[in-house]
C-alpha positions as protocol buffer text, in pm:
chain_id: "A"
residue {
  index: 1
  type: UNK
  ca { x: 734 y: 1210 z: -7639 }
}
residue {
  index: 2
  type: UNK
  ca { x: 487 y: 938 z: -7489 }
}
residue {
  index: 3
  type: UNK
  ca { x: 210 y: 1061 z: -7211 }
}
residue {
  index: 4
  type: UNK
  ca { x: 364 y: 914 z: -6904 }
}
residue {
  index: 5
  type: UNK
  ca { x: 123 y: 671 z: -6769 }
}
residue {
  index: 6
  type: UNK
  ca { x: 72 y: 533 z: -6451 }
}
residue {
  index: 7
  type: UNK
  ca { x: 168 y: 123 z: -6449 }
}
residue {
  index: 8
  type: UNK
  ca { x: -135 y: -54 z: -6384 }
}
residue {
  index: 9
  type: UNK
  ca { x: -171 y: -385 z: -6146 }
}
residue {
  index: 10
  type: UNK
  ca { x: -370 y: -660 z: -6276 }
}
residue {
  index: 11
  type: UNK
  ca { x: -721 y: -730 z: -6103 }
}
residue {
  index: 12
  type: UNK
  ca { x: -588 y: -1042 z: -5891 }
}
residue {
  index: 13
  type: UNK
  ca { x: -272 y: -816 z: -5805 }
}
residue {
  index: 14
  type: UNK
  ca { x: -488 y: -566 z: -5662 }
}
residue {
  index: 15
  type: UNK
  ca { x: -772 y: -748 z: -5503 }
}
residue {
  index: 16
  type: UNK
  ca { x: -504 y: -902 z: -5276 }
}
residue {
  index: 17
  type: UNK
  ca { x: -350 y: -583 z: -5165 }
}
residue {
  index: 18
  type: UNK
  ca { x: -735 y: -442 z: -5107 }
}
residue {
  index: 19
  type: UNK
  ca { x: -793 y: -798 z: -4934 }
}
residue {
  index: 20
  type: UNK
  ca { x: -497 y: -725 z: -4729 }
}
residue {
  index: 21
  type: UNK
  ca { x: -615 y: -414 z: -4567 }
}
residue {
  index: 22
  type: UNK
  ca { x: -933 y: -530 z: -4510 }
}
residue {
  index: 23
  type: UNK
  ca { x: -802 y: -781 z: -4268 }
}
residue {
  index: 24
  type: UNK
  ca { x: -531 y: -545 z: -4107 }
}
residue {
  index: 25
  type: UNK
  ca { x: -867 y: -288 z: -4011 }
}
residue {
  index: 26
  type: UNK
  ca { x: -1056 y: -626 z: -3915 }
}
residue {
  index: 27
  type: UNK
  ca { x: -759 y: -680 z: -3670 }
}
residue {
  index: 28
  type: UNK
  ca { x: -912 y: -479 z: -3437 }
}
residue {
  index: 29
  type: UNK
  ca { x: -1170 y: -719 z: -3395 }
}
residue {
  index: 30
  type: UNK
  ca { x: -965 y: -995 z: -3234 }
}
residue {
  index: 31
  type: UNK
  ca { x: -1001 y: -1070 z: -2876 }
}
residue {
  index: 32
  type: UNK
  ca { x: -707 y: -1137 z: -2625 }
}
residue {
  index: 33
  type: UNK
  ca { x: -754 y: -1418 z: -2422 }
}
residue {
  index: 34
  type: UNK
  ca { x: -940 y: -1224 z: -2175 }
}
residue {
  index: 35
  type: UNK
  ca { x: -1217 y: -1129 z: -2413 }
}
residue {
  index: 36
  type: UNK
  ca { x: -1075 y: -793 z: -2464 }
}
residue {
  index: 37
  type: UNK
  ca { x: -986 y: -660 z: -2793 }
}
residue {
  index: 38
  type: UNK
  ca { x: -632 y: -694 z: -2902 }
}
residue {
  index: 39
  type: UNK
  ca { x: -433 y: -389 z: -2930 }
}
residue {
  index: 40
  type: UNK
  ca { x: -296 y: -336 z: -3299 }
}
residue {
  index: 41
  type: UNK
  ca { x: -159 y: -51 z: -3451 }
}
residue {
  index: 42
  type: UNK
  ca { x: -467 y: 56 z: -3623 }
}
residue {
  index: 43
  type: UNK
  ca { x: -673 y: 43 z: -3292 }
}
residue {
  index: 44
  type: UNK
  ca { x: -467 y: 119 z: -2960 }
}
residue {
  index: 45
  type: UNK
  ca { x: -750 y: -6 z: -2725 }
}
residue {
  index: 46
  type: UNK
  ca { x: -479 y: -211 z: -2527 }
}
residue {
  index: 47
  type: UNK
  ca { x: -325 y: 54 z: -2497 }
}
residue {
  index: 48
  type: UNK
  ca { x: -626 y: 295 z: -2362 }
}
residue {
  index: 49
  type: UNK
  ca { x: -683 y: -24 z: -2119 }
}
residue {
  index: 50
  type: UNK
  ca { x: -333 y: -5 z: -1924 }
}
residue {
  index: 51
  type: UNK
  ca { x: -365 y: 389 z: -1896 }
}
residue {
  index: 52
  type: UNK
  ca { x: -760 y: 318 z: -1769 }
}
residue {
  index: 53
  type: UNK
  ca { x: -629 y: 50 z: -1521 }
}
residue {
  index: 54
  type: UNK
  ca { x: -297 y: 292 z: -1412 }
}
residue {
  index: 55
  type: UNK
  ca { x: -521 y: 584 z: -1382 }
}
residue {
  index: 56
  type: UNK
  ca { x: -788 y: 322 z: -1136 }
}
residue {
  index: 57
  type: UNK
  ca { x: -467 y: 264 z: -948 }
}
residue {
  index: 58
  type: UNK
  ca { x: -356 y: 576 z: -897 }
}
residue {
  index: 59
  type: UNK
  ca { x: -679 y: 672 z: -775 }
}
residue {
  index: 60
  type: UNK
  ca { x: -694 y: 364 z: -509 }
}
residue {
  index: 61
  type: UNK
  ca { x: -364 y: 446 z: -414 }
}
residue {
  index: 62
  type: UNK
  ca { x: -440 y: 827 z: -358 }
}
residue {
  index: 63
  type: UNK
  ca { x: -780 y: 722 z: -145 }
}
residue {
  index: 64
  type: UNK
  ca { x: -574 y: 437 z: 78 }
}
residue {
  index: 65
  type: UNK
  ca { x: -366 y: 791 z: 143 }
}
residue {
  index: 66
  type: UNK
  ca { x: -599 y: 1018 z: 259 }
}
residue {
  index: 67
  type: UNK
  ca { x: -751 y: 734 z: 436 }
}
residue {
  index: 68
  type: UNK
  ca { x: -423 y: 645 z: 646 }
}
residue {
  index: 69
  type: UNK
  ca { x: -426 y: 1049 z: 731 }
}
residue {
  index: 70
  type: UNK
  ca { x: -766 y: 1056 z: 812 }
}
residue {
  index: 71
  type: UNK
  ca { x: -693 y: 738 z: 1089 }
}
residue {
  index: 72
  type: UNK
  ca { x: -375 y: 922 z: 1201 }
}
residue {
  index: 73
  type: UNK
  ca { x: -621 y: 1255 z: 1283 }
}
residue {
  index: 74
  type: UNK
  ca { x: -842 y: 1048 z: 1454 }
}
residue {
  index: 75
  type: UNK
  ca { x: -600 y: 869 z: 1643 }
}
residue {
  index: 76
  type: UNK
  ca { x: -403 y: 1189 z: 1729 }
}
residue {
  index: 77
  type: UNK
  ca { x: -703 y: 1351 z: 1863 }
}
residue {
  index: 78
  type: UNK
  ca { x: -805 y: 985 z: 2065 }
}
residue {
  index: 79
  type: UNK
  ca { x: -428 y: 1047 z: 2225 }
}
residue {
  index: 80
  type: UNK
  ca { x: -458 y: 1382 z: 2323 }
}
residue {
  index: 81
  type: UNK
  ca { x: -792 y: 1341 z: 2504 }
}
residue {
  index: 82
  type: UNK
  ca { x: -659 y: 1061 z: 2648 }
}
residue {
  index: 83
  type: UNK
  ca { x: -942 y: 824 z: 2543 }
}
residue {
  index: 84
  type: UNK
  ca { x: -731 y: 511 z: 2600 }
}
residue {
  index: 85
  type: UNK
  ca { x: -1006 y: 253 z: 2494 }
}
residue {
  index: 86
  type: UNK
  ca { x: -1193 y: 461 z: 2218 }
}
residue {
  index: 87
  type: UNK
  ca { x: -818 y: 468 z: 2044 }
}
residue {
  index: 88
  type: UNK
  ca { x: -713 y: 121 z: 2066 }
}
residue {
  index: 89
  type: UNK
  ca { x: -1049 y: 15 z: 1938 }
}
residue {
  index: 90
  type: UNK
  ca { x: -989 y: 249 z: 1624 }
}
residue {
  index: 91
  type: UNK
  ca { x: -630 y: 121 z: 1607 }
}
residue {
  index: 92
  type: UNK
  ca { x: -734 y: -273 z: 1599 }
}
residue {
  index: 93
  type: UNK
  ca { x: -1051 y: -199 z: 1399 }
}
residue {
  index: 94
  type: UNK
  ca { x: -1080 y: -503 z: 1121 }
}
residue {
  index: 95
  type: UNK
  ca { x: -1153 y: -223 z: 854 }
}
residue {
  index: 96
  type: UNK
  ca { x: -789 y: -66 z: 897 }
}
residue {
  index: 97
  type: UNK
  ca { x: -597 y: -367 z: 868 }
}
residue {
  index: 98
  type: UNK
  ca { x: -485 y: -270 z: 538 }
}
residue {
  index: 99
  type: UNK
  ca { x: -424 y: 86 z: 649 }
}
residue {
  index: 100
  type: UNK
  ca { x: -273 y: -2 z: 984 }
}
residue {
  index: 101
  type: UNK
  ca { x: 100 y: 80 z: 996 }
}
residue {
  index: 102
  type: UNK
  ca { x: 414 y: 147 z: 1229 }
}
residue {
  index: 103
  type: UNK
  ca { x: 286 y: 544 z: 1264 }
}
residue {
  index: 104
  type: UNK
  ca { x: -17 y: 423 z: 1390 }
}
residue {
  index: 105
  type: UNK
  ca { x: 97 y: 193 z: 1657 }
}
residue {
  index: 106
  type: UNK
  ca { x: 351 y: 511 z: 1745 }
}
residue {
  index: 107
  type: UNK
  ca { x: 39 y: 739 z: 1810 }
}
residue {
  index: 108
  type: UNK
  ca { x: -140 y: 453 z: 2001 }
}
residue {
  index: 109
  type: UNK
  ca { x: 208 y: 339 z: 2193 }
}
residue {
  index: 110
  type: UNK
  ca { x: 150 y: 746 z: 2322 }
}
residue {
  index: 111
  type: UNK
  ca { x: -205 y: 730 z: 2421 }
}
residue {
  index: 112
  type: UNK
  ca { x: -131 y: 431 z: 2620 }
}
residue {
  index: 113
  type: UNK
  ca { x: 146 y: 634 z: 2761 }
}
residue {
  index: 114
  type: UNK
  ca { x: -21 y: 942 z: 2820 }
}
residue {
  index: 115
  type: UNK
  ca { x: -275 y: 732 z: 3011 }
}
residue {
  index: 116
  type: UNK
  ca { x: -72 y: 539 z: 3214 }
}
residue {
  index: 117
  type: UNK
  ca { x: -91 y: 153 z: 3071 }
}
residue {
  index: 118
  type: UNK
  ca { x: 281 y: 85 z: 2990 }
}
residue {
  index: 119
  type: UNK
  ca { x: 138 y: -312 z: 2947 }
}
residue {
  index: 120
  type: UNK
  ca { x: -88 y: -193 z: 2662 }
}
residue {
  index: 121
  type: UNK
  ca { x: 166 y: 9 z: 2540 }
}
residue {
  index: 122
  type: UNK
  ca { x: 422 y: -272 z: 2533 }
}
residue {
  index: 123
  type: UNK
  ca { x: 143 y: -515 z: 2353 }
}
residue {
  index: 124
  type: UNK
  ca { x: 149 y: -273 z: 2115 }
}
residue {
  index: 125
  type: UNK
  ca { x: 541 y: -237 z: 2022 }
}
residue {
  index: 126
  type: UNK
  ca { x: 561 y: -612 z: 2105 }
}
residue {
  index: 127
  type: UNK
  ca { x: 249 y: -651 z: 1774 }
}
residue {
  index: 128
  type: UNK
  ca { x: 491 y: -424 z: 1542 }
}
residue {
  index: 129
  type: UNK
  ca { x: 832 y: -616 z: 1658 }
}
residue {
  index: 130
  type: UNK
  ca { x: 625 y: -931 z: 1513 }
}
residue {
  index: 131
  type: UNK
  ca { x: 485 y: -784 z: 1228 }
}
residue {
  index: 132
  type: UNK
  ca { x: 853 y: -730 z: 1075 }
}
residue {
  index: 133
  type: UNK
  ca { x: 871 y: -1140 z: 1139 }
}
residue {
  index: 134
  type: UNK
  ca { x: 1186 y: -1194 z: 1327 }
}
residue {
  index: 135
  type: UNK
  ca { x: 1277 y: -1437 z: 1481 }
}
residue {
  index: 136
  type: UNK
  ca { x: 1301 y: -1478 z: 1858 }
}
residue {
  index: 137
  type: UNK
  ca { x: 1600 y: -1535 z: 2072 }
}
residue {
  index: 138
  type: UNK
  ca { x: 1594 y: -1720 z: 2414 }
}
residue {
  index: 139
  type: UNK
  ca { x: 1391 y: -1604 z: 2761 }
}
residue {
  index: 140
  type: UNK
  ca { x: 1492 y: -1205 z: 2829 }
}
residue {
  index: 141
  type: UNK
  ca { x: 1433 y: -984 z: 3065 }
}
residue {
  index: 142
  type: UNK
  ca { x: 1285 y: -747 z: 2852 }
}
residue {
  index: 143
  type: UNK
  ca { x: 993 y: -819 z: 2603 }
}
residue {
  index: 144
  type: UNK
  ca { x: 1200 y: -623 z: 2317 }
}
residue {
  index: 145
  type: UNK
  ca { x: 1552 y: -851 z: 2431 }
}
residue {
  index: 146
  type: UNK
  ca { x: 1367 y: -1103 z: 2260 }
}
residue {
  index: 147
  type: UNK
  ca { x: 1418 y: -988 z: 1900 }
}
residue {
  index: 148
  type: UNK
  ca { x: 1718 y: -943 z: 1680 }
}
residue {
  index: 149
  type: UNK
  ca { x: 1850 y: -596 z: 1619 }
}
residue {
  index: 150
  type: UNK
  ca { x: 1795 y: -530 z: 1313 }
}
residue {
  index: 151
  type: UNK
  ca { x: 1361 y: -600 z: 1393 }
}
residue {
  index: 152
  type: UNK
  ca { x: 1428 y: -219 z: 1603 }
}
residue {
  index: 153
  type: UNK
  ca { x: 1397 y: -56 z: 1266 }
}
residue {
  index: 154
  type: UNK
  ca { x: 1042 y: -226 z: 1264 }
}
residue {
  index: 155
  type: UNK
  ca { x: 912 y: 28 z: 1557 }
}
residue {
  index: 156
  type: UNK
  ca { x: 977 y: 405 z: 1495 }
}
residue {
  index: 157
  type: UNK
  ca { x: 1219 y: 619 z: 1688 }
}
residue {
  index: 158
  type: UNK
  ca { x: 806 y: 789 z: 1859 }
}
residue {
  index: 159
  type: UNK
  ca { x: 699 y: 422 z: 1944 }
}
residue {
  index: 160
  type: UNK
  ca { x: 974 y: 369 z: 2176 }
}
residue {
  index: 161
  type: UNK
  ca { x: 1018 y: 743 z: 2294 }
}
residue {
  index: 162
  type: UNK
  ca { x: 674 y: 726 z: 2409 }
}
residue {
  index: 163
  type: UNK
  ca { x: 722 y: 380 z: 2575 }
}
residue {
  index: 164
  type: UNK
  ca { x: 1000 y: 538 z: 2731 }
}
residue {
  index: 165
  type: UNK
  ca { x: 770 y: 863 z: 2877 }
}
residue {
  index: 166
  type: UNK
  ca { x: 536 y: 595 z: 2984 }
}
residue {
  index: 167
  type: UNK
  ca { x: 776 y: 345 z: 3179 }
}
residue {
  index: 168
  type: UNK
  ca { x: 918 y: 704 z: 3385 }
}
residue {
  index: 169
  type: UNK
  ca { x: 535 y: 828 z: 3422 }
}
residue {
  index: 170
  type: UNK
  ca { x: 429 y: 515 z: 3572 }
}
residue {
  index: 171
  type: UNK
  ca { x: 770 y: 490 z: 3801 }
}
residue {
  index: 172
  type: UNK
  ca { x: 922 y: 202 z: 3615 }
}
residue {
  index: 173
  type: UNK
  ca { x: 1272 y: 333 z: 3617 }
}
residue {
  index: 174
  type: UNK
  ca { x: 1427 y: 41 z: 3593 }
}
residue {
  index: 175
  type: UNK
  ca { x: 1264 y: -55 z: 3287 }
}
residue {
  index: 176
  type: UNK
  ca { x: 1340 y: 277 z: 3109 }
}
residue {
  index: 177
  type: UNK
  ca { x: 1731 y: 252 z: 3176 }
}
């Protein structure tokens, strides 16, 4: 019986397969069109990238969090010192815009009602009844009349119970029925 052998390629057969795999490991080298290099499945950079980026998210996203609370203690405390001014300052400041929401117009609508100014209070609901972008109806009698029903679910249930202890603190009855 014959030695088995193994069948040999011929030089130009296997200087293009060794050719070949150079430029699959050189694949890593291309750029995407933003400079960065191309994912492949030798080299998952692009990969690494988009978990880099979702991690950077998540960690901008956790910070605008504990920022929000952080504003909602502050305000909270404003409220129940009654520091009227100090709180609506805090509330309007330019460097919460991106943080300011419907909760924090609720805890401001009480300040203003544990202190007595239903008008601030009502510039305040009347600010978060715009921000949901409704549309106005005609002249009301009420400032809140003026928007559709479905803009209510702009201002929470605390916003208007607390406009509510303000309009009966300050004798505005009629307002509050």
């Amino acid at each position: 019986a014959e030695p088995h052998t193994e069948p040999t390629n011929p030089p130009n057969q296997r200087n293009k397969r060794r050719e070949q795999y150079l430029n699959q490991s050189k694949g890593s080298d291309r750029r995407n069109s933003s400079g960065q290099p191309a994912a492949s499945k030798h080299h998952p950079r692009g990969d690494w990238q988009q978990k880099q980026e979702q991690q950077r998210l998540q960690i901008d996203k956790q910070k605008r969090h504990q920022e929000a609370l952080d504003l909602s203690q502050q305000l909270r405390q404003l409220s129940s010192q009654k520091r009227l001014k100090e709180c609506i300052d805090l509330y309007h400041s330019p460097s919460h815009d991106e943080l300011r929401d419907a909760h924090h117009g609720s805890i401001v609508v009480d300040c203003c009602a544990r202190c007595g100014d239903v008008d601030e209070a009502e510039k305040i609901v009347h600010e978060m009844l715009q921000s949901g972008k409704s549309k106005k109806k005609e002249t009301c009698q009420y400032f809140w009349e003026e928007y559709k029903q479905f803009s209510y679910k702009q201002v929470p249930i605390q916003a208007w119970t607390a406009l509510l202890k303000g309009y009966v603190h300050s004798g505005m009855m009629a307002k509050a029925d």
